[in-house]
PADO-150587 format. One record per atom (N, C-alpha, C, O, CB): x, y negated, z negated; atom name; residue in one letter; chain. Coordinates in steps of 0.001 Angstrom, whole numbers. Glycine has a CB too. Layout:
PT      px      py      pz site code unit
PT       X       Y       Z   CA    a    A
...
END
This chain:
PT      px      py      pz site code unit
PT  196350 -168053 -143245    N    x    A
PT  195491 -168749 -144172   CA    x    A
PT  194095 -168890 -143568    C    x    A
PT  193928 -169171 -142381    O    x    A
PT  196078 -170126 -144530   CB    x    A
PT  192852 -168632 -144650    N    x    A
PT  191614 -168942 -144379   CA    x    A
PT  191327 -170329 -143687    C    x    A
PT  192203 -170988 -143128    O    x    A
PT  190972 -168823 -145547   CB    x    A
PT  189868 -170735 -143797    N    x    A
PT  189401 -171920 -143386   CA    x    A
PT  188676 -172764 -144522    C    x    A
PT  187459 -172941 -144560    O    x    A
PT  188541 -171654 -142267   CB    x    A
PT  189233 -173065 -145081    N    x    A
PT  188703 -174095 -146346   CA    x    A
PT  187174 -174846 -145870    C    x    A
PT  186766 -174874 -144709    O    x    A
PT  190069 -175548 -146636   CB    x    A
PT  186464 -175430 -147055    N    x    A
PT  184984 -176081 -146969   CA    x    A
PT  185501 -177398 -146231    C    x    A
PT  186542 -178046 -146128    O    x    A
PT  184078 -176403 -148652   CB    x    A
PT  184243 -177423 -145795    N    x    A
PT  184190 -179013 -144843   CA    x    A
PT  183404 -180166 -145501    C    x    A
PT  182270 -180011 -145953    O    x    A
PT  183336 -178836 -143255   CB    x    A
PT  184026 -181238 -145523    N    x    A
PT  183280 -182495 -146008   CA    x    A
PT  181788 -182282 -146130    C    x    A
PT  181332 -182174 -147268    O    x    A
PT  183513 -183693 -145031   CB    x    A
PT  181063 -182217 -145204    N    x    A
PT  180196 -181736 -145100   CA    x    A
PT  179462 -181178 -146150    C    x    A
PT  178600 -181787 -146784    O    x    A
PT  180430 -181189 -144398   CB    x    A
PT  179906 -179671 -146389    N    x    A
PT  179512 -178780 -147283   CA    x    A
PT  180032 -179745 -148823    C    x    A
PT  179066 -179938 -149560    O    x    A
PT  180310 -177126 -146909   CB    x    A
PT  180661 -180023 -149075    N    x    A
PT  181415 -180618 -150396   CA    x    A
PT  179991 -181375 -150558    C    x    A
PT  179255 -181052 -151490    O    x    A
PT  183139 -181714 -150234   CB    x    A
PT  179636 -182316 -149704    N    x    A
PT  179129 -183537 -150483   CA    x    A
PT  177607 -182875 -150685    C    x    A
PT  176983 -183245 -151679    O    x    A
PT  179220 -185220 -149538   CB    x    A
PT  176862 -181720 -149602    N    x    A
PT  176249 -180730 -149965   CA    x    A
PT  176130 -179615 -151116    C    x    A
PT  175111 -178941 -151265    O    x    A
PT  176394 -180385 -149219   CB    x    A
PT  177123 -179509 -151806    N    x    A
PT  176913 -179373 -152901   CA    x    A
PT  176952 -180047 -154519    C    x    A
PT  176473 -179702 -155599    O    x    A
PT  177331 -178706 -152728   CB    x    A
PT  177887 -181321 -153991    N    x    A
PT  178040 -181950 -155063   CA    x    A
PT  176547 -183296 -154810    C    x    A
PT  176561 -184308 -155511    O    x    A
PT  179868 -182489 -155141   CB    x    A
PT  175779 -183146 -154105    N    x    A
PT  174337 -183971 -154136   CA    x    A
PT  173550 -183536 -153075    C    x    A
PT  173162 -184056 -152028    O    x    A
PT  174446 -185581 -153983   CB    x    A
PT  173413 -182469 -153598    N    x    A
PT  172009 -181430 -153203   CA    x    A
PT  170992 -182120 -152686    C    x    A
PT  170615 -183132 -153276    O    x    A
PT  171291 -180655 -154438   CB    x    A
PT  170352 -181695 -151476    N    x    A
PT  169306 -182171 -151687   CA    x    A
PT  168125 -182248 -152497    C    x    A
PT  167998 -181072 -152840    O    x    A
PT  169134 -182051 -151086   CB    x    A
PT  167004 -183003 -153120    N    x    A
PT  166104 -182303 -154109   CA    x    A
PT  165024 -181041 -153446    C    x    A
PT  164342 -180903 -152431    O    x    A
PT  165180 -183558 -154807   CB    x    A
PT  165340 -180240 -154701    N    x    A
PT  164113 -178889 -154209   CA    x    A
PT  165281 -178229 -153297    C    x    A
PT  164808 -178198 -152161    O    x    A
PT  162256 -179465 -153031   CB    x    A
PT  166704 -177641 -153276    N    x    A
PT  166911 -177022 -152738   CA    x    A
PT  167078 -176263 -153639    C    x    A
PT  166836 -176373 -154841    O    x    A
PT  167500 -177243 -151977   CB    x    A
PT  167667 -175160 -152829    N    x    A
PT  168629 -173914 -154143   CA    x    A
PT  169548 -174289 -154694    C    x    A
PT  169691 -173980 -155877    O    x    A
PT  169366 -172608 -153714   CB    x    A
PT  170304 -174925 -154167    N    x    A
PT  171997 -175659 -155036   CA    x    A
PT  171236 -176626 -155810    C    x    A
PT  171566 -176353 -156964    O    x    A
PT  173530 -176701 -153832   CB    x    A
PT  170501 -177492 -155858    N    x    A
PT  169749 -178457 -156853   CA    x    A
PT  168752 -177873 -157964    C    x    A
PT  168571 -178399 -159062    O    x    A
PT  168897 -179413 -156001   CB    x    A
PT  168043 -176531 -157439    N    x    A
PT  168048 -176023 -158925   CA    x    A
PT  169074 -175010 -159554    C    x    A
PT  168839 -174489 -160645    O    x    A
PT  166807 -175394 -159128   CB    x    A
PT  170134 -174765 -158893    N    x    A
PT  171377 -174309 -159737   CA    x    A
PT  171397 -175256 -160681    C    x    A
PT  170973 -175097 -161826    O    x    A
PT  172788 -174210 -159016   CB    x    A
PT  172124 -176758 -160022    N    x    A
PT  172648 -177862 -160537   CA    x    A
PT  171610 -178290 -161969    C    x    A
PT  171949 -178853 -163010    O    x    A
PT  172714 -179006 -159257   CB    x    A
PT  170543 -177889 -161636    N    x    A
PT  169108 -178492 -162905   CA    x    A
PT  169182 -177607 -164267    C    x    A
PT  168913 -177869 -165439    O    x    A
PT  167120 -178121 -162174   CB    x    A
PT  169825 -176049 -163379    N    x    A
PT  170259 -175174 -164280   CA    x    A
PT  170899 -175535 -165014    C    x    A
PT  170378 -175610 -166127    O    x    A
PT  170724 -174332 -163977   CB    x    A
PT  171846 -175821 -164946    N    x    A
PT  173218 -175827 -166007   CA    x    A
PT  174529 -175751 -165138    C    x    A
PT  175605 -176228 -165497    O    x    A
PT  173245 -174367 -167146   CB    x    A
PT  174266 -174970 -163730    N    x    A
PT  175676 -174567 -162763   CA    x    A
PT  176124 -175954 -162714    C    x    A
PT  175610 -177072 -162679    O    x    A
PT  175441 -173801 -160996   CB    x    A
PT  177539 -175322 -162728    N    x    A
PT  178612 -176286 -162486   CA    x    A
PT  179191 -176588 -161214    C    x    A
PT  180409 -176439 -161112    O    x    A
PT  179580 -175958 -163173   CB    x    A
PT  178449 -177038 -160091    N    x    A
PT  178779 -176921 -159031   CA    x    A
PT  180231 -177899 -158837    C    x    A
PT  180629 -178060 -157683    O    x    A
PT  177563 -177185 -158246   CB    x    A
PT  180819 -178387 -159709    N    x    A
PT  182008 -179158 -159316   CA    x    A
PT  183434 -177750 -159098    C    x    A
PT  184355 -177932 -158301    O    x    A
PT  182334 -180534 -160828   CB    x    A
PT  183335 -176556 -159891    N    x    A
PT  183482 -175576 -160487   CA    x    A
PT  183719 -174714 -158234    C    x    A
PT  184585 -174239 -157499    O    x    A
PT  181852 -175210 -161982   CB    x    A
PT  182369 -175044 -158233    N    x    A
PT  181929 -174079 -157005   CA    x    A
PT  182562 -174942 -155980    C    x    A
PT  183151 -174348 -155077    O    x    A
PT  180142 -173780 -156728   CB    x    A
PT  182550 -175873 -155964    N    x    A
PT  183255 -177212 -154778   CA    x    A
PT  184728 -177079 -155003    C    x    A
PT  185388 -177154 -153966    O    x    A
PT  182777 -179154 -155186   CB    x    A
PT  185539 -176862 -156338    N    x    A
PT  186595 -176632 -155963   CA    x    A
PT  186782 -175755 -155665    C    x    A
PT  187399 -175768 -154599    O    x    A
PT  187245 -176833 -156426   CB    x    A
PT  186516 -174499 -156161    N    x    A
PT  187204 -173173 -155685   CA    x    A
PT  186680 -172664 -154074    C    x    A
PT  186970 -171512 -153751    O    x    A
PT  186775 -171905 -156894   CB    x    A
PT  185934 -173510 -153110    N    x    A
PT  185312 -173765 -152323   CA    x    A
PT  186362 -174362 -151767    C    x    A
PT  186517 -173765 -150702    O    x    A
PT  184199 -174270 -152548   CB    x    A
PT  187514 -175531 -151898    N    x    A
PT  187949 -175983 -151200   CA    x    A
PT  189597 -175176 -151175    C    x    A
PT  190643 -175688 -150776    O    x    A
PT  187640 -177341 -151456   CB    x    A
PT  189432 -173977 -151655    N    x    A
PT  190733 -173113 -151357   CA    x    A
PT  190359 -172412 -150219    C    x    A
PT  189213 -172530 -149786    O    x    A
PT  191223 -172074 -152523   CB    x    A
PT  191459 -171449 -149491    N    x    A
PT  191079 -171264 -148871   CA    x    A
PT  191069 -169693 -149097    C    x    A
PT  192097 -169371 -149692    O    x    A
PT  191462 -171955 -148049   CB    x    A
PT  190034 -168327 -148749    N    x    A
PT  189777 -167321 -149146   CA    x    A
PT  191138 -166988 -150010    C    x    A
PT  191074 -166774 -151221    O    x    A
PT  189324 -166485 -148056   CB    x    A
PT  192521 -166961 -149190    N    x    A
PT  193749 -166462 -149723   CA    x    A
PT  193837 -166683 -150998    C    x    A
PT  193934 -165812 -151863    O    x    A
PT  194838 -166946 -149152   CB    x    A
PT  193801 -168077 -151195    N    x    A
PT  193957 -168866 -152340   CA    x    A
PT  193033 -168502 -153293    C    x    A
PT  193570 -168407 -154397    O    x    A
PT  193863 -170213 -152084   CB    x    A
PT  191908 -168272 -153300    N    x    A
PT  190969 -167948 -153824   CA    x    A
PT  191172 -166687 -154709    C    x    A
PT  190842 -166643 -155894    O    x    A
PT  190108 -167899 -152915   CB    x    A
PT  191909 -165375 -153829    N    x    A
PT  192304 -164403 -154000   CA    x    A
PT  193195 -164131 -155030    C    x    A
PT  193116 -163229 -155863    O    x    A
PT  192602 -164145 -153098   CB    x    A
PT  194743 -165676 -154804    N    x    A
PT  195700 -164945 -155762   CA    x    A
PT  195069 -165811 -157123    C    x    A
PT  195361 -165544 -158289    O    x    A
PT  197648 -165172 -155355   CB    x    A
PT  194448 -166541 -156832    N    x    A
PT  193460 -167480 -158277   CA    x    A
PT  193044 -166221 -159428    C    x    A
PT  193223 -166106 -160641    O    x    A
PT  191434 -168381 -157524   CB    x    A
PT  192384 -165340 -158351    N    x    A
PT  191262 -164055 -158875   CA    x    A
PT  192547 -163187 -159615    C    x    A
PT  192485 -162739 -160760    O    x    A
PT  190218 -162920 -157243   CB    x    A
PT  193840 -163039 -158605    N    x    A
PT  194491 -162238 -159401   CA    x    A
PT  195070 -162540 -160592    C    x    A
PT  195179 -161833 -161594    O    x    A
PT  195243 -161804 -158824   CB    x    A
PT  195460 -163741 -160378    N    x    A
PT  196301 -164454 -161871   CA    x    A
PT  195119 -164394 -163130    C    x    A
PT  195498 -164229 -164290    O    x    A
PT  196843 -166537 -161578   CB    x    A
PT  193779 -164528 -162828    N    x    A
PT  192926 -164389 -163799   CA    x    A
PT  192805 -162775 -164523    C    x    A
PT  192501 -162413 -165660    O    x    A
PT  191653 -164891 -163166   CB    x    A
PT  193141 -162135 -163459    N    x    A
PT  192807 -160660 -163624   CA    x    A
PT  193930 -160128 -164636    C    x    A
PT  193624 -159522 -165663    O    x    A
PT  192829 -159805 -162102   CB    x    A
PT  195627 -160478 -164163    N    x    A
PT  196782 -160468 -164260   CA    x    A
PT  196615 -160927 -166132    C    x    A
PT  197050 -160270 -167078    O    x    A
PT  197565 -161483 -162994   CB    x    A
PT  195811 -162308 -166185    N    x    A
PT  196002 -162270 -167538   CA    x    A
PT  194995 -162247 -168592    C    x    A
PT  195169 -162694 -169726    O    x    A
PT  196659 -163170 -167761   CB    x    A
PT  193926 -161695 -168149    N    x    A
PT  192591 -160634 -168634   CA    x    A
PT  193749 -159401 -169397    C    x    A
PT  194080 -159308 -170579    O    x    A
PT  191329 -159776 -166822   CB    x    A
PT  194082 -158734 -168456    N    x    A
PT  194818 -157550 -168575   CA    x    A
PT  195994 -157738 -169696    C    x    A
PT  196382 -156847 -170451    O    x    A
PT  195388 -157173 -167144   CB    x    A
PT  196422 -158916 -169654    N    x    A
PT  197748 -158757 -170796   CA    x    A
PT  196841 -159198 -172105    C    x    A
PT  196906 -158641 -173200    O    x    A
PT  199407 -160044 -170481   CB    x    A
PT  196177 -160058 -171848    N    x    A
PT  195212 -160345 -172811   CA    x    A
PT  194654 -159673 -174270    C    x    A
PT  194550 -159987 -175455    O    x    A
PT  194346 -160364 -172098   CB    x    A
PT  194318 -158333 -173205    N    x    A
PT  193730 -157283 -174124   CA    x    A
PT  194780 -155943 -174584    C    x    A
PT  194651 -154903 -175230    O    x    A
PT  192392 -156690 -173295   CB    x    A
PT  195835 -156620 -173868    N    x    A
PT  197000 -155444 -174259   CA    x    A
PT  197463 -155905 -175608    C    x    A
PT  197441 -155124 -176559    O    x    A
PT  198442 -155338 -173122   CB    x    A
PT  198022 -157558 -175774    N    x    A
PT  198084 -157942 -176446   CA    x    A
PT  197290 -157968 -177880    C    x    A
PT  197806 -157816 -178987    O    x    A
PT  198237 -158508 -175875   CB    x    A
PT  195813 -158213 -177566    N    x    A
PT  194806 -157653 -178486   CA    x    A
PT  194946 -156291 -179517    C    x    A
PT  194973 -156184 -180743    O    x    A
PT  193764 -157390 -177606   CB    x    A
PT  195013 -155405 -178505    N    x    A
PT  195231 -153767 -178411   CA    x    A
PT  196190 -153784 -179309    C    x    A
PT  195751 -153459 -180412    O    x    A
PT  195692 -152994 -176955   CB    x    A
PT  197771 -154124 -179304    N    x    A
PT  198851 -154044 -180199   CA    x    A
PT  198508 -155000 -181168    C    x    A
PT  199000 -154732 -182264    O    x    A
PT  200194 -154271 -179598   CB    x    A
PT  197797 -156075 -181137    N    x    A
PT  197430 -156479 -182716   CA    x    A
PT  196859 -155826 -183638    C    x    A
PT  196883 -155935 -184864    O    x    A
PT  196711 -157389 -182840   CB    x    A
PT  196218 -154968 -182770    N    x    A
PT  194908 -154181 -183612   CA    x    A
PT  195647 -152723 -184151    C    x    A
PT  195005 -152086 -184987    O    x    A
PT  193297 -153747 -182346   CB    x    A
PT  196788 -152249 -183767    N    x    A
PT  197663 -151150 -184126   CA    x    A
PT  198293 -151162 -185807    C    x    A
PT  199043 -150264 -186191    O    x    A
PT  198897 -151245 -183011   CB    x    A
END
C-alpha cells in the first residue's frame, strides 16, 4: 500500500491560503473536498476507485448500445 495525504496537506487544501493556486481553484468552482478525499486514499486505492469507474463507464454504454438495437 501507498502513502496516503498528511494532516497537513488536508487542511492545505481544504483552507488555502489566499492568492494561492488551490484558492483560486476553490474561487473557481473546484471542489476541493472531492480532491481531499480521493487524496486521502492511498495511490492503490485510488487505482481500483479508477477501475470500478471505468468497469462501469464500460457496461454503461454496452447497456446503452443494446437499448439502441
Amino acid at each position: 500500500m501507498g502513502k496516503r495525504m498528511n494532516d497537513d496537506t488536508r487542511r492545505f487544501i481544504l483552507d488555502p491560503p489566499p492568492g494561492s493556486a488551490i484558492a483560486r481553484a476553490r474561487d473557481y468552482g473546484i471542489d476541493l473536498t472531492q480532491l481531499a478525499r480521493n487524496l486521502s486514499l492511498t495511490p492503490d486505492q485510488r487505482l481500483e476507485k479508477a477501475e470500478r469507474s471505468r468497469r462501469m463507464a464500460v457496461s454503461l454504454r454496452e447497456m446503452r448500445a443494446e437499448a439502441h438495437r
